[in-house]
Rosetta silent file (secondary structure, phi, psi, omega in degrees, C-alpha in Angstrom):
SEQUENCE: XXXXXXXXXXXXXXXXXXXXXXXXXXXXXXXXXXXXXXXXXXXXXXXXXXXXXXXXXXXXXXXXXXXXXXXXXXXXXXXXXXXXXXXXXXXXXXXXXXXXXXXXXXXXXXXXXXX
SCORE:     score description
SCORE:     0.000 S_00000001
   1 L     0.000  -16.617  172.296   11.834  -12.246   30.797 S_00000001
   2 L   -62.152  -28.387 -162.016   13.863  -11.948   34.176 S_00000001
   3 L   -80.842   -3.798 -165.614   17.422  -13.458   32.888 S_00000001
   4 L   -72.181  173.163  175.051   16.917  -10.560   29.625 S_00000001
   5 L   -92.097  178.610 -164.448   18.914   -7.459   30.332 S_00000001
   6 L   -92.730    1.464 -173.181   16.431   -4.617   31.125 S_00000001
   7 L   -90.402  -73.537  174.064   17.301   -2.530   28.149 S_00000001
   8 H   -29.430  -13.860 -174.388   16.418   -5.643   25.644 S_00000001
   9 H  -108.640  -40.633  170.626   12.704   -6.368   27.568 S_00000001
  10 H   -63.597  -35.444  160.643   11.834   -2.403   27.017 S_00000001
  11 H   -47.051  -42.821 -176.703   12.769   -2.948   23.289 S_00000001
  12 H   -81.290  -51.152 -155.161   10.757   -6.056   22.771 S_00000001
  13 H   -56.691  -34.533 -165.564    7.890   -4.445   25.062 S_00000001
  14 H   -66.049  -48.224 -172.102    8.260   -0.721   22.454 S_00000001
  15 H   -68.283    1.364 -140.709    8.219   -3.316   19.226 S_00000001
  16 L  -111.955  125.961  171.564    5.483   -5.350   20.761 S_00000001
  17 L  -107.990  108.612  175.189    1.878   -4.472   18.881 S_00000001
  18 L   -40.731  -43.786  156.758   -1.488   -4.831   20.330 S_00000001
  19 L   -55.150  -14.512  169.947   -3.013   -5.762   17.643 S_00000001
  20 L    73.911 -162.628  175.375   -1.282   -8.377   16.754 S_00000001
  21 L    69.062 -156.422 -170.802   -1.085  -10.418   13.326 S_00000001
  22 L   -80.418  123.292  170.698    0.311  -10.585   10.092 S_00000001
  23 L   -69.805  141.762  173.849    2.604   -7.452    9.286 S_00000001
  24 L   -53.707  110.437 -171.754    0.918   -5.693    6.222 S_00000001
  25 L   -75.493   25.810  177.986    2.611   -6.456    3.104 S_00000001
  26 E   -80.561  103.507  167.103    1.191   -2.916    1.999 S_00000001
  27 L  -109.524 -171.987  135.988    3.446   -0.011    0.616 S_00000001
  28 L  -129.547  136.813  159.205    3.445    3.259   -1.147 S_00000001
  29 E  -127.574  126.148  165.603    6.637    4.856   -3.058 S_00000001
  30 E  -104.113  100.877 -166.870    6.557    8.365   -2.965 S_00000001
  31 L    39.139 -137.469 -171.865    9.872    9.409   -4.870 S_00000001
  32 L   -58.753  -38.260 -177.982   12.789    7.581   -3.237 S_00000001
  33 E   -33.681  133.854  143.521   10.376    6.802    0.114 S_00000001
  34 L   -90.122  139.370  170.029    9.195    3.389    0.675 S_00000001
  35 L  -162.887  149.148 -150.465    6.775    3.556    3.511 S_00000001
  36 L   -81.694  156.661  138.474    4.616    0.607    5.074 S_00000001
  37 L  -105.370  160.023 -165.382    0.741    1.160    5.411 S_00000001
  38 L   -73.824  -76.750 -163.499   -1.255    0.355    8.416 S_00000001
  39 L  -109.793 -179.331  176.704   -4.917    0.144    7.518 S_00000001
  40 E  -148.014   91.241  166.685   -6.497    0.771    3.957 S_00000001
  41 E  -100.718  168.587  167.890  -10.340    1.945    2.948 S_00000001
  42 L   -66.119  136.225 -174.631  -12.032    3.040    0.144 S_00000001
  43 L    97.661    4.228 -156.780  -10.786    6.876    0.098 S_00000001
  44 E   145.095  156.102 -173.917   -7.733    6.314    1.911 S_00000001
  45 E  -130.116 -172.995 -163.285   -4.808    4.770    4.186 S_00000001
  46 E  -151.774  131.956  169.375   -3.254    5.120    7.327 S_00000001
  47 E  -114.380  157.047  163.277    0.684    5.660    7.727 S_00000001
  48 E   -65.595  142.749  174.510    2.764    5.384   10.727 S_00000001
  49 L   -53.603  -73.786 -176.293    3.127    9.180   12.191 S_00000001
  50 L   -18.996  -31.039 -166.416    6.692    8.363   13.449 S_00000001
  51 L  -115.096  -21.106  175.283    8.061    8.071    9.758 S_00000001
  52 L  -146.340  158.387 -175.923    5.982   10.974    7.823 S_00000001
  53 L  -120.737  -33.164  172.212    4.340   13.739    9.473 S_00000001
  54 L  -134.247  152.859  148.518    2.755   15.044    5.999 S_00000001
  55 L  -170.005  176.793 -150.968    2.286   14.364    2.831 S_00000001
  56 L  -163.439  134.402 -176.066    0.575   15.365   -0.801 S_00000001
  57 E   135.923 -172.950  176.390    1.044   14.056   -4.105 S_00000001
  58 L   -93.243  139.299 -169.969    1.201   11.183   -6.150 S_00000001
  59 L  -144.338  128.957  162.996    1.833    7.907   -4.882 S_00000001
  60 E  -106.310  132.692  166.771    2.407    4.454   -5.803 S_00000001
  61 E  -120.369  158.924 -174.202    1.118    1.545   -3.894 S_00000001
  62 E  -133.874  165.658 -159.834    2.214   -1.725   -4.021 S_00000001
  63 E  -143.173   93.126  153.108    1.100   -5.015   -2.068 S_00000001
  64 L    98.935 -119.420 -174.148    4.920   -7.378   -1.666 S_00000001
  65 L  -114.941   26.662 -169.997    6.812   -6.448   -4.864 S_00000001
  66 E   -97.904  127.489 -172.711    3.337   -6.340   -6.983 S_00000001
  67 E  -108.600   97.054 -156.431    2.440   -2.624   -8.142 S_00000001
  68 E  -105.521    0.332 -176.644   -1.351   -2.735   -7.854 S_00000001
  69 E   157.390  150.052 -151.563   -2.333    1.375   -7.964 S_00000001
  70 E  -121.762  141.388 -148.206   -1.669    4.727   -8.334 S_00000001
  71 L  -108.845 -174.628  137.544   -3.039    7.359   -5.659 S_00000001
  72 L  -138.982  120.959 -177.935   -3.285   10.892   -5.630 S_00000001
  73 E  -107.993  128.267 -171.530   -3.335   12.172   -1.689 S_00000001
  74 E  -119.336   12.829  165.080   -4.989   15.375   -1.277 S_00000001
  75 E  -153.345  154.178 -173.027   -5.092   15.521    2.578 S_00000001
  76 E  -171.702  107.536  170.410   -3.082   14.118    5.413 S_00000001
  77 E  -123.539  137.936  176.413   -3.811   14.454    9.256 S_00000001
  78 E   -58.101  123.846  135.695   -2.160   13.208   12.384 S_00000001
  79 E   -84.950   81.576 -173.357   -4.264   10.802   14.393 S_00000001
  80 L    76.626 -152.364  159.193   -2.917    9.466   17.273 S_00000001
  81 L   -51.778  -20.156 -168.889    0.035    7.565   16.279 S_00000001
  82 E   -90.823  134.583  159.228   -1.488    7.448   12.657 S_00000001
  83 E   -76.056  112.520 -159.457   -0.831    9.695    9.572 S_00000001
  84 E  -108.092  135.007 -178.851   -4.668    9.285    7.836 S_00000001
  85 E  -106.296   89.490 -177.217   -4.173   10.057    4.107 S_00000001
  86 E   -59.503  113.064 -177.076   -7.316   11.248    2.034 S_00000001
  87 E  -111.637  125.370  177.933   -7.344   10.018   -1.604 S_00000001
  88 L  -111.985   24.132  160.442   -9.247   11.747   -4.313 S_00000001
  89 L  -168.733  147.520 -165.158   -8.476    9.634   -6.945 S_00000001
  90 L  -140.750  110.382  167.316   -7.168    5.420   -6.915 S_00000001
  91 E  -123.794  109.734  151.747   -6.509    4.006  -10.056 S_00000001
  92 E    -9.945  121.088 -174.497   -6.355    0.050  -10.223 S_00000001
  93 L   -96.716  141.482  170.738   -2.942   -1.167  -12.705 S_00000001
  94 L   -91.032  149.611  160.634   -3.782   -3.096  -15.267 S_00000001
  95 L   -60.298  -34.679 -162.327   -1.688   -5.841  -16.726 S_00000001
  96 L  -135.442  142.671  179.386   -2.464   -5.340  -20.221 S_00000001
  97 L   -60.584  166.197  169.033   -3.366   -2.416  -22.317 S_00000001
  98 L   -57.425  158.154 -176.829   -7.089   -1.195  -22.721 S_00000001
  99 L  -119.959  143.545  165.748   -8.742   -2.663  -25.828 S_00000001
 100 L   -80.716   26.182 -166.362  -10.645    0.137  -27.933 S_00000001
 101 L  -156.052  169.186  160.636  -13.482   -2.142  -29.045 S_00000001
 102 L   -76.277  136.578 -177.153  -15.658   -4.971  -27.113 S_00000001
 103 L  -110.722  117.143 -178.169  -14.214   -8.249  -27.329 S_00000001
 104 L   -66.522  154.279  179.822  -17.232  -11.216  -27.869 S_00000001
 105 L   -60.970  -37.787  168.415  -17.072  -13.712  -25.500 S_00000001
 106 L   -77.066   16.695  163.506  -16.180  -16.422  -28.321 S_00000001
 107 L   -60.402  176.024  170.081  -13.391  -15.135  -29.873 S_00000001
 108 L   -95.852  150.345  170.268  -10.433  -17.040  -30.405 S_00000001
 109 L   -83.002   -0.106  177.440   -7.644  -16.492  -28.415 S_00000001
 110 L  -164.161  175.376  178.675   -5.198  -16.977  -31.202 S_00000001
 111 L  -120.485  161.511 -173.744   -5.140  -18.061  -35.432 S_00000001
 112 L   -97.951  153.295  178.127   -3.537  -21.260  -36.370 S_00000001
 113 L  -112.514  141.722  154.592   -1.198  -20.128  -39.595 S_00000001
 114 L    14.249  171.935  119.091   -1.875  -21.839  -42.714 S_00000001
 115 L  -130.963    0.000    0.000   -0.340  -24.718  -44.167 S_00000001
């Protein structure tokens, strides 16, 4: 780290995260925003401060380019470095529509046609 210039070793040192690990492949779009999340619980997420200072609303999160649930954030307080985001309602995306009826475990998945 001596031969770096001294501007370039305060840059790596500002980008450098104690915690370490895998960056979170975790997102939310809020209208045009894309914005990464830190942590995730039941009830809630964690944002960087630095990039939103509030927010309220409807949200989509997504985990890489997979859109796995849709939020509604009904609180949002600064913590530290952290924006902590209160969710009163998380709904899980489905792939496929709901079926109005019970499906038996033995159906068939498909009919053979005729001959």
């Amino acid at each position: 780290m001596e031969i770096l210039p001294k501007d370039l070793v305060a840059a790596l040192r500002a980008a450098y995260r104690p915690e370490g690990g895998r960056k979170s492949r975790l997102r939310i779009h809020t209208g045009d925003e894309v914005l990464p999340v830190l942590r995730r619980w039941r009830g809630g997420f964690a944002l960087d401060a630095s990039q939103v200072s509030h927010l309220r609303g409807h949200v989509e999160l997504y985990e890489g380019g997979r859109h796995i649930a849709s939020a509604l954030i009904v609180a949002s307080d600064i913590d530290g470095d952290e924006l902590i985001c209160s969710v009163k309602r998380e709904t899980p995306v489905a792939d496929r529509a709901p079926l109005d009826f019970v499906r038996p475990d033995d159906a068939p998945v498909g009919y053979l046609p005729s001959a």
